[in-house]
Every structure is written in C-alpha cells, then in structure tokens.
N, CA, C and O atoms as CSV, one atom per row, in Angstrom:
chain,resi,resn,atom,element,x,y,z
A,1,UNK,N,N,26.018,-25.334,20.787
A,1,UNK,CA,C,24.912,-24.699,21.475
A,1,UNK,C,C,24.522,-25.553,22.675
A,1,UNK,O,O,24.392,-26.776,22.621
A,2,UNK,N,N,24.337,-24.771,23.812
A,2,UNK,CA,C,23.742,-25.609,25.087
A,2,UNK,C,C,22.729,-26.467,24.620
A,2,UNK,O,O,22.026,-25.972,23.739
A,3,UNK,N,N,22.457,-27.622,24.968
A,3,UNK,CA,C,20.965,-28.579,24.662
A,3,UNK,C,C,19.746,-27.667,25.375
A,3,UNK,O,O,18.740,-27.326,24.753
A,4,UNK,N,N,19.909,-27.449,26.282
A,4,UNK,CA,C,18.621,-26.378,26.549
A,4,UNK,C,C,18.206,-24.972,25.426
A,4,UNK,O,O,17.329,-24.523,24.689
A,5,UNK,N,N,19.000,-24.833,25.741
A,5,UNK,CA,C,19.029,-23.427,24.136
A,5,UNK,C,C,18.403,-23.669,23.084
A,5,UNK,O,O,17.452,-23.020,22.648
A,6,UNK,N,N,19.118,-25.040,22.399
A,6,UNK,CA,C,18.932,-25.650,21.385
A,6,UNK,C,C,17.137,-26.482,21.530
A,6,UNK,O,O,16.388,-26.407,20.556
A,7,UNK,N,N,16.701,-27.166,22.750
A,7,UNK,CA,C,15.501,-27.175,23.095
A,7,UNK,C,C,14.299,-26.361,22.769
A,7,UNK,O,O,13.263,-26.557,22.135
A,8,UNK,N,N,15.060,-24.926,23.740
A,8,UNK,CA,C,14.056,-23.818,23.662
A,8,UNK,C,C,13.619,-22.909,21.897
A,8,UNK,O,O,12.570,-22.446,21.450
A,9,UNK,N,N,15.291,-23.030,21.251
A,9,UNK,CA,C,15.111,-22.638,19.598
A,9,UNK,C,C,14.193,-23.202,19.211
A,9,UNK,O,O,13.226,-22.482,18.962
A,10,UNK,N,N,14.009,-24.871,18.944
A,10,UNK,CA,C,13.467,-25.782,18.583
A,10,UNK,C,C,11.839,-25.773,19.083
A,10,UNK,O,O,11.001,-26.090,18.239
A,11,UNK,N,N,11.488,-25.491,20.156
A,11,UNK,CA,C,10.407,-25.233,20.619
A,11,UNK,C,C,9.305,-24.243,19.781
A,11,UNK,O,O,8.241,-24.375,19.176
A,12,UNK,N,N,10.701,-22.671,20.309
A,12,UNK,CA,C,10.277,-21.765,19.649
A,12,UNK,C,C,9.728,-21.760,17.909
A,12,UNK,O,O,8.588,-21.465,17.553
A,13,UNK,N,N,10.614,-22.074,17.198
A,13,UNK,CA,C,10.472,-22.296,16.170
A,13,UNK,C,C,9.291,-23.205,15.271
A,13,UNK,O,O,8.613,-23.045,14.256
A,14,UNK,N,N,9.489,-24.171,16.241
A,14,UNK,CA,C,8.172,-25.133,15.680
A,14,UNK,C,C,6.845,-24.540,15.915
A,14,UNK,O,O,5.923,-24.674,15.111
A,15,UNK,N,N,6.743,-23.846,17.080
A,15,UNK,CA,C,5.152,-22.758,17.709
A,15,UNK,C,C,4.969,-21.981,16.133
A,15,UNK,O,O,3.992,-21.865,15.393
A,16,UNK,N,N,6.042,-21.639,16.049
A,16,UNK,CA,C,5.607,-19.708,15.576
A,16,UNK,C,C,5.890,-20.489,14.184
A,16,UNK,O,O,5.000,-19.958,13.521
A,17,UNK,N,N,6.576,-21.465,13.211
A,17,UNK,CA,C,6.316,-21.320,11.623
A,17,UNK,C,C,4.882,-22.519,12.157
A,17,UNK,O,O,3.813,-21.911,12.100
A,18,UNK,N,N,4.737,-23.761,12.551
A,18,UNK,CA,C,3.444,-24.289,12.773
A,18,UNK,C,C,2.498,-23.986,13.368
A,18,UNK,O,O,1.623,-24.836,13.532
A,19,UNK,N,N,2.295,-22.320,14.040
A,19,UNK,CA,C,0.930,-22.120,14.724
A,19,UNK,C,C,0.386,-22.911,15.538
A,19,UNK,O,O,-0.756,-22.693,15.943
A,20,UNK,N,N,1.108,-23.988,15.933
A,20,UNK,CA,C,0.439,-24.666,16.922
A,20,UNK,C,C,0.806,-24.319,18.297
A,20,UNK,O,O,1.776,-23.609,18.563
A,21,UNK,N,N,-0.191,-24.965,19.398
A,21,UNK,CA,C,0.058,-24.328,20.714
A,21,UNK,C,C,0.821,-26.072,20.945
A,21,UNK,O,O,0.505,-27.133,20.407
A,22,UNK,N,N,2.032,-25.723,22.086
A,22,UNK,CA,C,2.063,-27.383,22.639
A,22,UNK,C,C,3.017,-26.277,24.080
A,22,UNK,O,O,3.463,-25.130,24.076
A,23,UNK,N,N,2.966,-27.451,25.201
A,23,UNK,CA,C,3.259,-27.104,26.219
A,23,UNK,C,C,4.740,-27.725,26.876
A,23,UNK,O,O,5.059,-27.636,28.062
A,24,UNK,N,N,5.752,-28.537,25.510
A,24,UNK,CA,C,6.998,-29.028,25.499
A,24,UNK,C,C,7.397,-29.566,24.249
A,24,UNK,O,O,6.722,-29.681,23.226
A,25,UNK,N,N,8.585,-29.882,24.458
A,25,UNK,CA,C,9.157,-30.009,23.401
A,25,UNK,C,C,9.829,-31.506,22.876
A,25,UNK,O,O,11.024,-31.215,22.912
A,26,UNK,N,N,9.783,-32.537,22.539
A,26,UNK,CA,C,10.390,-33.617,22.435
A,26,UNK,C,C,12.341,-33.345,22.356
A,26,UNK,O,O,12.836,-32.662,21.459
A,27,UNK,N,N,12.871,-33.767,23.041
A,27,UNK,CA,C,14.046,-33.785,22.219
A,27,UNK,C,C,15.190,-35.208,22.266
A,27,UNK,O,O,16.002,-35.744,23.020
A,28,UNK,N,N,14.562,-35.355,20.829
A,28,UNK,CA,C,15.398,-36.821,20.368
A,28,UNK,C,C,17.130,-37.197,21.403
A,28,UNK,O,O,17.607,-37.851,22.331
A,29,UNK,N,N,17.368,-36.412,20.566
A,29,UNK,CA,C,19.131,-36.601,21.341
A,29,UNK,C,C,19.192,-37.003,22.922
A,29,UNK,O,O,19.997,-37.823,23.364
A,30,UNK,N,N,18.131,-36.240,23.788
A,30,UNK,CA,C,18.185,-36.579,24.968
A,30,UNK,C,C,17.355,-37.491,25.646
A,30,UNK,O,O,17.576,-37.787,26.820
A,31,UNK,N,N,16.091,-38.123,24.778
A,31,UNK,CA,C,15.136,-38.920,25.080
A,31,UNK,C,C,14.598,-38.415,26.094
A,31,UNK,O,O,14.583,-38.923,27.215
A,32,UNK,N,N,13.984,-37.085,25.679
A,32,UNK,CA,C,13.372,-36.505,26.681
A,32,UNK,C,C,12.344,-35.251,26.851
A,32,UNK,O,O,12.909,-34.183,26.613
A,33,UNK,N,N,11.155,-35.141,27.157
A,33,UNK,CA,C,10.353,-34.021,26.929
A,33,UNK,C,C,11.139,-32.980,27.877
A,33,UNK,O,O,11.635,-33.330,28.948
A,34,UNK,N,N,11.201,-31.690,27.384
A,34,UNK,CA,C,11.376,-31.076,27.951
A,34,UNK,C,C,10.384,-29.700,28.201
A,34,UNK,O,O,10.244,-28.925,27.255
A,35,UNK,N,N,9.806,-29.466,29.300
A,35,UNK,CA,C,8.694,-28.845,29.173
A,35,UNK,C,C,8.922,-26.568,28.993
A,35,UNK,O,O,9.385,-25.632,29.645
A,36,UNK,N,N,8.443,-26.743,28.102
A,36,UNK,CA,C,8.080,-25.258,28.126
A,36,UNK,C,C,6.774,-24.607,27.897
A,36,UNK,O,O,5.824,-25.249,27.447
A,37,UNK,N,N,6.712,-23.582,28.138
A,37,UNK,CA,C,5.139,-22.903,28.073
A,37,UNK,C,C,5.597,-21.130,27.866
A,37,UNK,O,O,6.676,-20.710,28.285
A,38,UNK,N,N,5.006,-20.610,27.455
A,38,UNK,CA,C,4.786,-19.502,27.470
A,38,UNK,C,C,3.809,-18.618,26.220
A,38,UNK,O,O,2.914,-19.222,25.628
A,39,UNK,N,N,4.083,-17.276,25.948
A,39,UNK,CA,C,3.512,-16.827,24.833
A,39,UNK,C,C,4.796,-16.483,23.612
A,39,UNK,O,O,5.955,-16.139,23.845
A,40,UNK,N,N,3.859,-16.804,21.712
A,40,UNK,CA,C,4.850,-16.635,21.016
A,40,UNK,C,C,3.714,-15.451,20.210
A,40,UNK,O,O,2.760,-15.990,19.648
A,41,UNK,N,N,3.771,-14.117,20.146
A,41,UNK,CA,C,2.452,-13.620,19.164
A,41,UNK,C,C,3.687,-12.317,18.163
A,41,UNK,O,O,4.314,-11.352,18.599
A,42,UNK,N,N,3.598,-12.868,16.810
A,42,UNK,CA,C,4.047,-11.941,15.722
A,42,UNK,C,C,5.668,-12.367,16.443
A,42,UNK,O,O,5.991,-13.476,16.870
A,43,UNK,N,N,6.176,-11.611,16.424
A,43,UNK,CA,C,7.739,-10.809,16.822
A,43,UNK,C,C,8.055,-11.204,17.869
A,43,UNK,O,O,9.193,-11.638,18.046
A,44,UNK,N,N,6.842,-11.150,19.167
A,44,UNK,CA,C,6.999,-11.116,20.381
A,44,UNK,C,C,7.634,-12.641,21.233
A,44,UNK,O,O,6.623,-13.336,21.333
A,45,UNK,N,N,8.222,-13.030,21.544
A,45,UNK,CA,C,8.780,-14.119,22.376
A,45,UNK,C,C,8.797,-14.171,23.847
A,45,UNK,O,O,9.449,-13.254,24.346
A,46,UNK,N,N,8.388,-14.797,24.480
A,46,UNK,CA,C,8.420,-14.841,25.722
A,46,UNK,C,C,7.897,-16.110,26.729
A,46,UNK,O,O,6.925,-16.166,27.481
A,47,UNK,N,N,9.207,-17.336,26.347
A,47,UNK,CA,C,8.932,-18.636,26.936
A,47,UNK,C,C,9.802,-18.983,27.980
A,47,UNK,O,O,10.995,-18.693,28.066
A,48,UNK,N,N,8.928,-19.804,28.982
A,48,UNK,CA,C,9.858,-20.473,30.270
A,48,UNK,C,C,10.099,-21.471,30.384
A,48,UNK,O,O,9.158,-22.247,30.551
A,49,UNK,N,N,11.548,-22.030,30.357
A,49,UNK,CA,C,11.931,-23.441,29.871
A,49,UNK,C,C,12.239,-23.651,31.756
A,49,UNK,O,O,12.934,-23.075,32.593
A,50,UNK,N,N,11.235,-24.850,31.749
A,50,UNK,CA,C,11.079,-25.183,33.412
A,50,UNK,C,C,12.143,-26.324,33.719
A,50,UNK,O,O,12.332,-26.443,34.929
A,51,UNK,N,N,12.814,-27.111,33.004
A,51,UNK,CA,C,14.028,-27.947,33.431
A,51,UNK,C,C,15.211,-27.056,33.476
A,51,UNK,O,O,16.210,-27.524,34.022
A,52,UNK,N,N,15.275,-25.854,32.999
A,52,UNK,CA,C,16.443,-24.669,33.396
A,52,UNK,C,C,16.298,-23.886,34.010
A,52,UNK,O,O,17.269,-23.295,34.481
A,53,UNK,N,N,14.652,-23.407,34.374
A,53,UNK,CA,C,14.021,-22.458,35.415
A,53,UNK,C,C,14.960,-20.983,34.879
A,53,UNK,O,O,15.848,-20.382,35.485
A,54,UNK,N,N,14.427,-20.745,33.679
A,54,UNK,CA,C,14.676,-19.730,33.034
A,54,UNK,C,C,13.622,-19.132,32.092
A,54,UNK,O,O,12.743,-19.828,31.584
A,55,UNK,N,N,13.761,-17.651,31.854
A,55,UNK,CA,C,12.957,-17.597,30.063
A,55,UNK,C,C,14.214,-17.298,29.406
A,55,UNK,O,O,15.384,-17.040,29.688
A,56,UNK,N,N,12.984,-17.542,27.789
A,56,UNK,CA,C,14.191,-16.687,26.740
A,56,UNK,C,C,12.818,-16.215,26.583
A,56,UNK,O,O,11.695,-16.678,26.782
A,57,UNK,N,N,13.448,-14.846,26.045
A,57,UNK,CA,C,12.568,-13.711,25.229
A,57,UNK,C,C,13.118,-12.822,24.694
A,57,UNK,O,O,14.266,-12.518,25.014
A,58,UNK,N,N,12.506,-12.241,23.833
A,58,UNK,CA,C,12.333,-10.595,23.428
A,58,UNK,C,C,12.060,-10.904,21.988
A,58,UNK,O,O,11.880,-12.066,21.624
A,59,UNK,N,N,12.020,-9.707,21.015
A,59,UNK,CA,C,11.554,-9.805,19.835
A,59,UNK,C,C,12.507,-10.015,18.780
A,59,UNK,O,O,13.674,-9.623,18.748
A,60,UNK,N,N,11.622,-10.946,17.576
A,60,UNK,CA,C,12.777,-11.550,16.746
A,60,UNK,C,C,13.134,-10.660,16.009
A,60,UNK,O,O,12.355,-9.722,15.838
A,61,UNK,N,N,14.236,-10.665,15.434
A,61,UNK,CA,C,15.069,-11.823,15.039
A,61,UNK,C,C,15.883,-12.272,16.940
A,61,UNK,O,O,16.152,-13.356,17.457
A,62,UNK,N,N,16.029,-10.756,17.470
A,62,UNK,CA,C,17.067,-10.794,18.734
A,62,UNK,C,C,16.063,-11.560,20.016
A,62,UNK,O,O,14.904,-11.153,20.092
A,63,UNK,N,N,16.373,-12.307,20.688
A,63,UNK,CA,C,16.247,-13.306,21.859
A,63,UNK,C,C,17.761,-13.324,22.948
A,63,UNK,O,O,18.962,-13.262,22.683
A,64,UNK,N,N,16.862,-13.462,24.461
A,64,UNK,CA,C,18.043,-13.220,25.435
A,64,UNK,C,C,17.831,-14.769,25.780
A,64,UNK,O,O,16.807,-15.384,25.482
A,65,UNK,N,N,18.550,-15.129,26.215
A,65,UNK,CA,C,18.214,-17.278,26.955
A,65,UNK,C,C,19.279,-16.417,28.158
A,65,UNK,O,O,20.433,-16.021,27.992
A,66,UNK,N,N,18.208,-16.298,29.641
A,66,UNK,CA,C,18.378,-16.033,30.775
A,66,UNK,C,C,19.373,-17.038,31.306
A,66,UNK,O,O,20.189,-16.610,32.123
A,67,UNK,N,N,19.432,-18.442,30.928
A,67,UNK,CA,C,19.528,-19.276,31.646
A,67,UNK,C,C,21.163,-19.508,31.135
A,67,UNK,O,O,21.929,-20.302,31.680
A,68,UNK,N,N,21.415,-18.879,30.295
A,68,UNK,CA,C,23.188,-18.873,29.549
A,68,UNK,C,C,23.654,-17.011,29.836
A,68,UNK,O,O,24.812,-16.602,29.760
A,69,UNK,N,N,22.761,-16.365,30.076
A,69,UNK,CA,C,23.086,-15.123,30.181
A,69,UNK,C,C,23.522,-14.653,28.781
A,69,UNK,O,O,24.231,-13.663,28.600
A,70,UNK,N,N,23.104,-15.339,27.936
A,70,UNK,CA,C,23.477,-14.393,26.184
A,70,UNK,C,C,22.364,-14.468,25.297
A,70,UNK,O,O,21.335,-15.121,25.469
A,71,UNK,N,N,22.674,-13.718,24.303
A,71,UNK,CA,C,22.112,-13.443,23.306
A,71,UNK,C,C,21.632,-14.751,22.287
A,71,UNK,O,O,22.053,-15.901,22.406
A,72,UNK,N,N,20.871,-14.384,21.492
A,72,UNK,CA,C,20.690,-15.610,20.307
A,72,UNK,C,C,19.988,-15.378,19.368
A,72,UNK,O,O,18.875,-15.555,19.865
A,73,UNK,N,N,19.838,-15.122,18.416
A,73,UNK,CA,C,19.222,-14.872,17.235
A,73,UNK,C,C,18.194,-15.976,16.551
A,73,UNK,O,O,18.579,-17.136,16.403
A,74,UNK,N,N,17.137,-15.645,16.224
A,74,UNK,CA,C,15.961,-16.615,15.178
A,74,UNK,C,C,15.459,-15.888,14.079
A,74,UNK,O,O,14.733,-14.902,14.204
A,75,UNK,N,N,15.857,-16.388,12.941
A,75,UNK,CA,C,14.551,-15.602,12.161
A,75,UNK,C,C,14.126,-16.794,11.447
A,75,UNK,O,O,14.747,-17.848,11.309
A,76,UNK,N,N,12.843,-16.436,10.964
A,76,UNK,CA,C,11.973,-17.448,10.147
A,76,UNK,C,C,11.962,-17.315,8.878
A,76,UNK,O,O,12.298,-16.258,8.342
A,77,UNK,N,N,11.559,-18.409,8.189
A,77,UNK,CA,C,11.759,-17.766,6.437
A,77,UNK,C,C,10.728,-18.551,6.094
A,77,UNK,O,O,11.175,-19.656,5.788
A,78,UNK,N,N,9.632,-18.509,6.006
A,78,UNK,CA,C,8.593,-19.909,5.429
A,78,UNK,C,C,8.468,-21.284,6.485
A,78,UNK,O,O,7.719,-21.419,7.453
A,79,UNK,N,N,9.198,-21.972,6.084
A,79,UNK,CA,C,9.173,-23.292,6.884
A,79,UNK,C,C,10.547,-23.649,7.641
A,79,UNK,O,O,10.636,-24.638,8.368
A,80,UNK,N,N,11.561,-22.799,7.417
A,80,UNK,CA,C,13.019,-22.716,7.466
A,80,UNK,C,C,12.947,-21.062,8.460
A,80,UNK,O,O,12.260,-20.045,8.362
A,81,UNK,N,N,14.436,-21.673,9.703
A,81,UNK,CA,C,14.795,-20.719,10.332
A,81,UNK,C,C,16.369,-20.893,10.526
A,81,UNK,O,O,16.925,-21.937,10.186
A,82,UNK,N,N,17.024,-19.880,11.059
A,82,UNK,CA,C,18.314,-19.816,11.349
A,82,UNK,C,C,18.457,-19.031,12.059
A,82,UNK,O,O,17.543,-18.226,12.235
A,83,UNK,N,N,19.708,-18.922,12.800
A,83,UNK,CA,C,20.011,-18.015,13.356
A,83,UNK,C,C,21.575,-18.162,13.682
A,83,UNK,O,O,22.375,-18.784,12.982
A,84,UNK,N,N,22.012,-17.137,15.461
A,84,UNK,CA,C,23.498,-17.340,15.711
A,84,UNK,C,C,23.722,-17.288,16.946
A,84,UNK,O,O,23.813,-16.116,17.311
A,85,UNK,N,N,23.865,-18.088,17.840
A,85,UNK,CA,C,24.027,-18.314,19.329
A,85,UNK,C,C,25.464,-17.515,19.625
A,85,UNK,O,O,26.524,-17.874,19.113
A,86,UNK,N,N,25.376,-16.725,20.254
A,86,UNK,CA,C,26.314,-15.755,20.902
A,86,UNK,C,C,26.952,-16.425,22.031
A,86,UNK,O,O,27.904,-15.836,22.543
A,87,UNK,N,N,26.559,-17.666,22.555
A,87,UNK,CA,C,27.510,-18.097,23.853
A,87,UNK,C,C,28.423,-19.080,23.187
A,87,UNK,O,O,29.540,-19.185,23.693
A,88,UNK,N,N,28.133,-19.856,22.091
A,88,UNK,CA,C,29.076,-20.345,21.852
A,88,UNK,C,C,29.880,-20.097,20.259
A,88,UNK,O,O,30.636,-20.863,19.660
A,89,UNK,N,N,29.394,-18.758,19.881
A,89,UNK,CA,C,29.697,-17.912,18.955
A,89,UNK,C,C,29.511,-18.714,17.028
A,89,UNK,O,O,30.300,-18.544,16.098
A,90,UNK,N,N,28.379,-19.435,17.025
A,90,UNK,CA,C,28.149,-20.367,15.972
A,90,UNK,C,C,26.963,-20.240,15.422
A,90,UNK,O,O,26.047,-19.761,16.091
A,91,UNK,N,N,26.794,-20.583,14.307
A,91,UNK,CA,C,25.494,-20.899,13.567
A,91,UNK,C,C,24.959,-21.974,13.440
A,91,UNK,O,O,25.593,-23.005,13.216
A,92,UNK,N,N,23.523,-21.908,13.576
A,92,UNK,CA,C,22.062,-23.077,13.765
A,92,UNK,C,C,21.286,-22.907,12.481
A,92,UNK,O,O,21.099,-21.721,12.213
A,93,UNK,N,N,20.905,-23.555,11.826
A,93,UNK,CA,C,19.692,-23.770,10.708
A,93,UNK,C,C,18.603,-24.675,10.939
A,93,UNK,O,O,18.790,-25.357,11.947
A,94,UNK,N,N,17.737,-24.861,10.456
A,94,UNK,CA,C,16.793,-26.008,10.296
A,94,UNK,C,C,15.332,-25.593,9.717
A,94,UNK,O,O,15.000,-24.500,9.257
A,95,UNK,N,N,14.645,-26.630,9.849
A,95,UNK,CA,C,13.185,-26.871,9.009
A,95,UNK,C,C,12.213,-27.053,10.232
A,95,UNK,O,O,12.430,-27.174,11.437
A,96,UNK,N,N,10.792,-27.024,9.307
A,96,UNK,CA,C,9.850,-27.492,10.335
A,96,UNK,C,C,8.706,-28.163,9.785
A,96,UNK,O,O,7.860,-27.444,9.255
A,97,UNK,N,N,8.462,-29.769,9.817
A,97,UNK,CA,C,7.374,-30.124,9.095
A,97,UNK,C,C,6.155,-30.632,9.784
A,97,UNK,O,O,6.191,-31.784,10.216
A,98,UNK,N,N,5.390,-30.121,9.894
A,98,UNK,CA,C,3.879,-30.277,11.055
A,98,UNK,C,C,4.556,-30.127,12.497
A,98,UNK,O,O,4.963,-29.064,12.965
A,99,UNK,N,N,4.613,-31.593,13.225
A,99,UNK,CA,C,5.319,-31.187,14.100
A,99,UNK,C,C,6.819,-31.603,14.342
A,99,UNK,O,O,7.495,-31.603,15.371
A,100,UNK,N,N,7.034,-31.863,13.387
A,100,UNK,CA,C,9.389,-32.018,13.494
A,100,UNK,C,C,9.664,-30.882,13.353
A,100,UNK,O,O,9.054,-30.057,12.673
A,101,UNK,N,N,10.688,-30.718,14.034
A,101,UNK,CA,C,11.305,-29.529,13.769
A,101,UNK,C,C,12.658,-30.213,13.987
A,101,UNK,O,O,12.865,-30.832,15.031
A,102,UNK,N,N,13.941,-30.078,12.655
A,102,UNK,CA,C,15.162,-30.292,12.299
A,102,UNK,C,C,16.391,-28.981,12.885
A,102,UNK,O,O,16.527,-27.892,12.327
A,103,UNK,N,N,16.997,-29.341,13.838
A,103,UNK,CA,C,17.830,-28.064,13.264
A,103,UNK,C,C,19.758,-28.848,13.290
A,103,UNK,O,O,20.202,-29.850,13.850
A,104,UNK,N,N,20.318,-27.956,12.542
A,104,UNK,CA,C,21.481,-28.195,12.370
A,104,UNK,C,C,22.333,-27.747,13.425
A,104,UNK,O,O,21.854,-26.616,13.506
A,105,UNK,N,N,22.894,-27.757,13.970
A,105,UNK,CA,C,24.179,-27.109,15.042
A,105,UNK,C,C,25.420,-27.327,14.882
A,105,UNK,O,O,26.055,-28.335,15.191
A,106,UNK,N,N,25.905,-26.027,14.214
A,106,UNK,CA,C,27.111,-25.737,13.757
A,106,UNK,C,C,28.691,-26.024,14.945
A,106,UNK,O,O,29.837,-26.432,14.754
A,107,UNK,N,N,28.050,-25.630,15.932
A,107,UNK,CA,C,29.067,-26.067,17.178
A,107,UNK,C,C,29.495,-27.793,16.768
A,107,UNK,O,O,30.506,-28.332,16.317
A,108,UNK,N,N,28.213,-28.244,17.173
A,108,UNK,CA,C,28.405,-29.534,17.499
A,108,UNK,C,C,28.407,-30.117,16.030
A,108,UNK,O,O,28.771,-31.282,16.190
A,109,UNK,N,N,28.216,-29.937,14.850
A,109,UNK,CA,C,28.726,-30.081,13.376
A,109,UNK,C,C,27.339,-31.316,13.028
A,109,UNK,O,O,27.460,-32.051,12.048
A,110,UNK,N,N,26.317,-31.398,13.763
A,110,UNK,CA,C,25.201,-32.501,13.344
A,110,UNK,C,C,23.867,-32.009,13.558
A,110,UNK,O,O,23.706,-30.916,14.101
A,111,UNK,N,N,23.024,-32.620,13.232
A,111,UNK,CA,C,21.409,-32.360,13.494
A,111,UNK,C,C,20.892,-32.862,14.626
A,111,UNK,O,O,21.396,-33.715,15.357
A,112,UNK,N,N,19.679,-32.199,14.765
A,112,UNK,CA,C,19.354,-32.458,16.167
A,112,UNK,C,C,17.791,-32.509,15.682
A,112,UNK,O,O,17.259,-31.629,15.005
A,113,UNK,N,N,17.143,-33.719,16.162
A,113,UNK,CA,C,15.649,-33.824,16.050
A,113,UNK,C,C,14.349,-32.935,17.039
A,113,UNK,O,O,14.975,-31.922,17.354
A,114,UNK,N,N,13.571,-32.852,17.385
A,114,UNK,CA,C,12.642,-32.466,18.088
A,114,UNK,C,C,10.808,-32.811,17.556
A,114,UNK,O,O,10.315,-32.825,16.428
A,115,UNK,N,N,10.469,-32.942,18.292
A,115,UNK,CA,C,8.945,-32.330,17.839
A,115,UNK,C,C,7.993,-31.738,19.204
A,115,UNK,O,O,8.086,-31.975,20.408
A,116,UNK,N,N,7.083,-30.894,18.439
A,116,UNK,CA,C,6.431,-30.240,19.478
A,116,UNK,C,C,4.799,-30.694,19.388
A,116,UNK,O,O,3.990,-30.251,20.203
C-alpha cells in the first residue's frame, strides 16, 4: 500500500472507531506528522491529505484515494478494521487503542504504527 494511503486509512480509522477529532496523523515508519483534516460522520468520509494534495472519500465500507486514482475499502468492527487496497491489489488489518492505531500491510508483509 502507498504510505500516504496507508496514512490516510490510519487516520481515518483512528477518527471514526475513537471519536476523536485530530487534524493529522503521526506516522511512525516515516517519522513524520502527516497532516489531514476533513469530515468523518456515520458512513460518510470525506478527508484531505495535504502532503498529497488530494481527498479520499465516499461511504464505507467503499473509499476513492484521489491521489492513487483507486479504490480502497474500510470497514470497522468494534476496535478492529480491515479492508483491500485496489492499487496494489492486497489486504490491510489493524486495531485502535485511544490514540494508536496498528495496521498490518499485507503488500509490504509488516505493521505499521500511527497515532492520531
């Protein structure tokens, strides 16, 4: 999965199972905030990841990431989400505890940290 993608999942994900508002995203691997903002309400998605000068949106489970021109899938399950990135045709998992959010990336075969 692109690191931006994987950013913006991670973002996403941590908002909508933790209800919290934050305006970026930590991401370990790259030692680096990466800033996003937008709205996450029920289903609805619609965030702008400003180091790619893109959105991803639309309603879950289905999400477009403008900035790869494909598709990507999220759904939530409790504290746990997954999904399936269509650009690089693989599966993502992970958790979310306050503010970490874990996810796995099947491409790249390891975990990837974040917090929001």
């Amino acid at each position: 999965m692109n690191p931006g993608t994987r950013a913006c999942i991670a973002y996403i994900a941590g908002r909508a199972i933790s209800g919290k508002s934050a305006g970026s995203v930590y991401d370990y691997s790259r030692s680096k905030h990466v800033n996003i903002s937008g709205t996450i309400e029920g289903d609805h998605v619609n965030v702008y990841d400003y180091d790619r000068s893109c959105h991803v949106s639309g309603n879950l489970p289905s999400l477009y990431d403008y900035g790869n021109s494909a598709h990507v899938s999220l759904t939530l399950d409790g504290t746990s989400f997954s999904g399936y990135d269509y650009q690089s045709s693989k599966h993502y998992s992970g958790n979310v505890s306050g503010n970490s959010v874990s996810l796995y990336d099947y491409e790249e075969s390891k975990h990837f940290s974040f917090s929001v």
